[in-house]
C-alpha positions in Angstrom: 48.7 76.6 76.9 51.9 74.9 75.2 53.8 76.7 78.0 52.0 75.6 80.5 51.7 72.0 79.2 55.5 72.3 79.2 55.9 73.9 82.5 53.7 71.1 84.0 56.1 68.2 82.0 59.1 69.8 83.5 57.8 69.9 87.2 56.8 65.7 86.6 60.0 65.3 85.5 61.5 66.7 88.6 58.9 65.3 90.7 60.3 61.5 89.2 64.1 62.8 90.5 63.4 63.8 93.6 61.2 60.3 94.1 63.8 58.2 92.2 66.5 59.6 94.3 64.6 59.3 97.5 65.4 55.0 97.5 69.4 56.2 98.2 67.7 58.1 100.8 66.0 55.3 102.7 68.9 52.8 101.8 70.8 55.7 103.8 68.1 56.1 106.5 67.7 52.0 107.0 70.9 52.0 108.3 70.7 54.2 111.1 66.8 53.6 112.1 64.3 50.5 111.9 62.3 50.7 108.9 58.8 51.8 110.8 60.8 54.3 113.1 61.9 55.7 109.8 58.3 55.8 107.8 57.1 57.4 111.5 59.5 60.4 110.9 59.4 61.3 108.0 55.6 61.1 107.5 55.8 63.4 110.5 58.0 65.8 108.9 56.1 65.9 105.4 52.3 66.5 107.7 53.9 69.4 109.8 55.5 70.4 105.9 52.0 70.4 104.3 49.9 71.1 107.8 51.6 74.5 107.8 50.6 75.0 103.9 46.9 74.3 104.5 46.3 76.1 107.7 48.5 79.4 106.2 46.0 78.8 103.2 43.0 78.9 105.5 44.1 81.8 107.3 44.2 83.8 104.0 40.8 82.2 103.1 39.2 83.5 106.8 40.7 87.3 106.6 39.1 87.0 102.8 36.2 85.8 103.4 35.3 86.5 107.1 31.7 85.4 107.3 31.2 81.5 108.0 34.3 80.7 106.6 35.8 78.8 109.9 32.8 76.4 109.4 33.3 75.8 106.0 37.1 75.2 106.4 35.7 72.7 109.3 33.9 70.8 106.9 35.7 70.6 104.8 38.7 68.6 107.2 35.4 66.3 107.9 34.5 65.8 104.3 38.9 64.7 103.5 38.9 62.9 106.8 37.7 59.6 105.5 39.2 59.8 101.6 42.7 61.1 103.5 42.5 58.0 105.7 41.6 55.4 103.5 44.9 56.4 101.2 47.1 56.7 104.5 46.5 53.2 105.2 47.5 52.4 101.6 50.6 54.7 102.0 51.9 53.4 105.1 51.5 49.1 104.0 52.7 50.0 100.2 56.0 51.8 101.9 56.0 49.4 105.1 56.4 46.7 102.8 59.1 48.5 100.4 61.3 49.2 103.6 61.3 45.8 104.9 62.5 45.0 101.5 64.8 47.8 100.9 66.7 46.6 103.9 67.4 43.7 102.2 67.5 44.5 98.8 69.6 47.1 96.4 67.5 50.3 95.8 67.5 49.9 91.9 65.8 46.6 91.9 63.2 48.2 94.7 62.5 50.9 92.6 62.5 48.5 89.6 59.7 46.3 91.4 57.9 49.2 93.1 57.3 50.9 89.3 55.0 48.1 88.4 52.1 49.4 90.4 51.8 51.0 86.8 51.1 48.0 85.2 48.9 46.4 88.4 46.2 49.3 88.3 44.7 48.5 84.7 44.7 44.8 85.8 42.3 46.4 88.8 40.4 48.5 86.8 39.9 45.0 84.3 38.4 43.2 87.4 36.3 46.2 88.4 34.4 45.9 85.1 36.6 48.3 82.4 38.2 46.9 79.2 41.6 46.7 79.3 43.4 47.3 75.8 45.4 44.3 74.1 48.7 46.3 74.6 48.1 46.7 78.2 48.1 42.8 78.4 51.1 42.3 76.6 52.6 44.8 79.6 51.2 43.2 81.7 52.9 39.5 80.3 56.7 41.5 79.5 56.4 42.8 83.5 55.9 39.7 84.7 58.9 37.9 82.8 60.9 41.3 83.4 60.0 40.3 87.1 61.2 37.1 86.6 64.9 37.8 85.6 65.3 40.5 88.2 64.6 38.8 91.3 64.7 34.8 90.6 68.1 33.0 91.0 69.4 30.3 89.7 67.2 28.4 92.2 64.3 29.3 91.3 63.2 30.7 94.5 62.5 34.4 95.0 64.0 36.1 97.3 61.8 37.3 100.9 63.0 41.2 100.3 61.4 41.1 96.4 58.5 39.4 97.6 58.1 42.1 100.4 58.7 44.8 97.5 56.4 43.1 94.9 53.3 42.8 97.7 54.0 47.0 98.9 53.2 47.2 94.6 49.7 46.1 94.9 49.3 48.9 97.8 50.6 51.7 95.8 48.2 50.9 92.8 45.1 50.6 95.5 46.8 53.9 96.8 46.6 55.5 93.2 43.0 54.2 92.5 42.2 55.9 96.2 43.4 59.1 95.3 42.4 59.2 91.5 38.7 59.1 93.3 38.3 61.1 96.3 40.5 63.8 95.1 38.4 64.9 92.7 35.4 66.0 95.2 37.9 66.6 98.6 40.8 69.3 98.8 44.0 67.8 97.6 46.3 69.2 100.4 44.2 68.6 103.4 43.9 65.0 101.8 47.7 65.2 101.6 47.6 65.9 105.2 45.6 63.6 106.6 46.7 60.5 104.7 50.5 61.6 106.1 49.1 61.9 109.4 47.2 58.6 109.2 50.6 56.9 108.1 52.5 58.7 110.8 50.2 57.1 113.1 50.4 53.6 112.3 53.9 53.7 111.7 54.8 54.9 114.9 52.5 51.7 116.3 54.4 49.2 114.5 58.0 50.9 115.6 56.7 51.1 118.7 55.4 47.3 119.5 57.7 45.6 117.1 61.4 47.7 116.6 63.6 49.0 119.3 63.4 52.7 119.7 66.0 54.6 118.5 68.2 56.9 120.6 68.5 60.5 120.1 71.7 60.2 118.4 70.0 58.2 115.8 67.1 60.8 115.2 70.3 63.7 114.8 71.9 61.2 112.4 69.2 60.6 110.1 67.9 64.0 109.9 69.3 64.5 106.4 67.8 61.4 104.8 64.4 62.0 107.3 64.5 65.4 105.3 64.9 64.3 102.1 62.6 61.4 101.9 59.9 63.2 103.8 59.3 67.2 103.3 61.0 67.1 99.9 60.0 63.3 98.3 56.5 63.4 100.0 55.5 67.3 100.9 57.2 68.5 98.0 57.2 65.8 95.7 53.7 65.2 95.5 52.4 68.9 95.6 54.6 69.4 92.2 52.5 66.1 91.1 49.1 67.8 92.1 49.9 71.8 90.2 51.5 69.8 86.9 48.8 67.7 86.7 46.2 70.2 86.1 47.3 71.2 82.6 49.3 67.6 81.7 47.0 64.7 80.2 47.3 61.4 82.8 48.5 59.2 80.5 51.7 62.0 79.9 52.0 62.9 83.3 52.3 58.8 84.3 54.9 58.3 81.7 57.4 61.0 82.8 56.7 59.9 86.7 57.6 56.1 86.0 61.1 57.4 84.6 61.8 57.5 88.8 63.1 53.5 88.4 65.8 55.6 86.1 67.0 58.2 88.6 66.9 55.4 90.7 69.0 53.1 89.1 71.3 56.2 88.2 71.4 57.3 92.2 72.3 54.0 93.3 75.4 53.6 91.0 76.3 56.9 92.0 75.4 57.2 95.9 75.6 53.4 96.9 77.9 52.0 94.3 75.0 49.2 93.2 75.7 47.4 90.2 73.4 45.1 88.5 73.9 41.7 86.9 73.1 41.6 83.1 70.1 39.0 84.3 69.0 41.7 86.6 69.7 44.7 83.8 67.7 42.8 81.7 64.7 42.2 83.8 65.3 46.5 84.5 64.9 46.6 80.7 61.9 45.0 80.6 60.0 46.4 83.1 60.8 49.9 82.1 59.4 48.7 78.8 56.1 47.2 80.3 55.6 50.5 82.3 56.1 52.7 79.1 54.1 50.4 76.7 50.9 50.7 79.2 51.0 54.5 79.3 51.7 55.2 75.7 48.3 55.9 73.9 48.7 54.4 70.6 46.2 51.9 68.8 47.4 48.4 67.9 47.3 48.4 63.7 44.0 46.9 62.5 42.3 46.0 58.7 40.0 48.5 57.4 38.3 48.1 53.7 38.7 51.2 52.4 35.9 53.9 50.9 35.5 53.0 46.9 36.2 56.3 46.1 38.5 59.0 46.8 35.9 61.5 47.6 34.5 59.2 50.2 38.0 58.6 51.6 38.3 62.0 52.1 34.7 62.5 53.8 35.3 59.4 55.7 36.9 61.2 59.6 38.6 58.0 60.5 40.2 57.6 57.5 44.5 58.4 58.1 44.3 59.0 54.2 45.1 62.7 53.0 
């Protein structure tokens, strides 16, 4: 089990590079097609990736088990149609509204802003009716200054690109709470699928109705960052997500995944030659900080009398005494 608790800790930390490094990607791609046109392919690219997964999968299920087995792999498409849509739509607004923004913005601070969707979902599940911890509202409170010095200038106006960035946020966390509850009665990769396919769709609509079409020569030239922030950031990048998390706790498996604002930061300097202000490095820090407090499960110190004897100290199982 320690192996494959390990295993599973090294795939999410891969799983944070490829998705850290996929923001230089779509800087890249932003420059050669509109932002819609560019969500349109490479959704495309990562349903055909994980359409070919699920229906090789089925045709190994039908030679296996022969008898009513097409009907049962036809239910079950119905039975992910509506959970798969749902988190599409979520998909295609949270990254609609981070491209819009990354064309204005560097892709450190995007990823920066983006990352809070770690700190929004416990302030969700607090509205829905669960009890948030008081570590999770101090997060909350260090995000929101961390916000602060990262995208407000001197004039105290934020900027339309952060804004965009900060809204596509709220999305992601409504896309995690999505998938957090239909994947658990649905199969994962046909969700996968259809949530791909259903922000395929309506991101062709918007590049069709309100971008200009790219050319062919386009398409050729952004086939490399189509690639990369398709097949391997979505098809790949979130099946690694799905196996690790079957033997890594959630709370583990979130921390490792919000070190992609890191790989982020690091691909930018590298790739796109983006360097930060200390104002903005700060607000970085702080946000990191925010994202790792919320996920760490530790209790905040509290009083206690203690047992009056030793023998009842010892008996006592919440006692940290030994």
């Amino acid at each position: 089990m320690l192996n494959n608790k390990m295993t599973g800790n090294v795939l999410l930390f891969f799983t944070a590079f490829i998705w850290g490094s996929t923001f230089t990607a779509c800087v890249i791609g932003l420059k050669i097609l509109p932002a819609n046109a560019f969500n349109a392919f490479r959704y495309m690219a990562a349903c055909l990736m994980i359409l070919a997964l699920v229906v090789g999968k089925d045709i190994i299920k039908n030679i296996k088990y022969a008898v009513g087995c097409k009907s049962v792999l036809l239910s079950e498409w119905k039975e992910s149609a509506p959970g798969g849509t749902l988190c599409g739509i979520m998909l295609f607004a949270g990254s609609a509204l981070q491209q819009m923004g990354l064309q204005h913005s560097e892709a450190t601070k995007t990823a920066f802003i983006t990352v809070l969707y770690i700190v929004i979902v416990p302030v969700f599940s607090f509205l829905t009716g669960k009890r948030i911890t008081l570590k999770t509202w101090i997060a909350v409170v260090i995000s929101i200054v961390g916000f602060y010095f990262l995208t407000i200038r001197d004039s105290f106006n934020i900027e339309i690109a952060d804004g965009l960035v900060f809204a596509g946020a709220f999305f992601w966390a409504f896309h995690i709470l999505c998938c957090d509850h239909f994947v658990s009665f649905h199969d994962s990769l046909k969700m996968s699928c259809i949530q791909f396919a259903t922000a395929f769709i309506l991101s062709s609509v918007c590049a069709v109705f309100f971008e200009k079409l790219p050319s062919f020569n386009q398409l050729i030239q952004a086939v490399v960052p189509v690639i990369f922030a398709g097949p391997l950031a979505m098809g790949v990048g979130f099946t690694l997500q799905m196996i690790a998390q079957k033997v890594t706790e959630p709370s583990v498996a979130s921390l490792i995944l919000s070190a992609e604002s890191v790989f982020a930061a690091i691909a930018g300097y590298f790739f796109l030659g983006e360097v930060l202000s200390q104002r903005e490095l700060l607000g970085c820090v702080m946000i990191f900080v925010a994202i790792l407090l919320v996920q760490i499960n530790v209790e905040l110190p509290y009083i206690k009398c203690p047992p009056k004897s030793r023998h009842e100290i010892s008996n006592d199982p919440n006692s940290s005494f030994h």
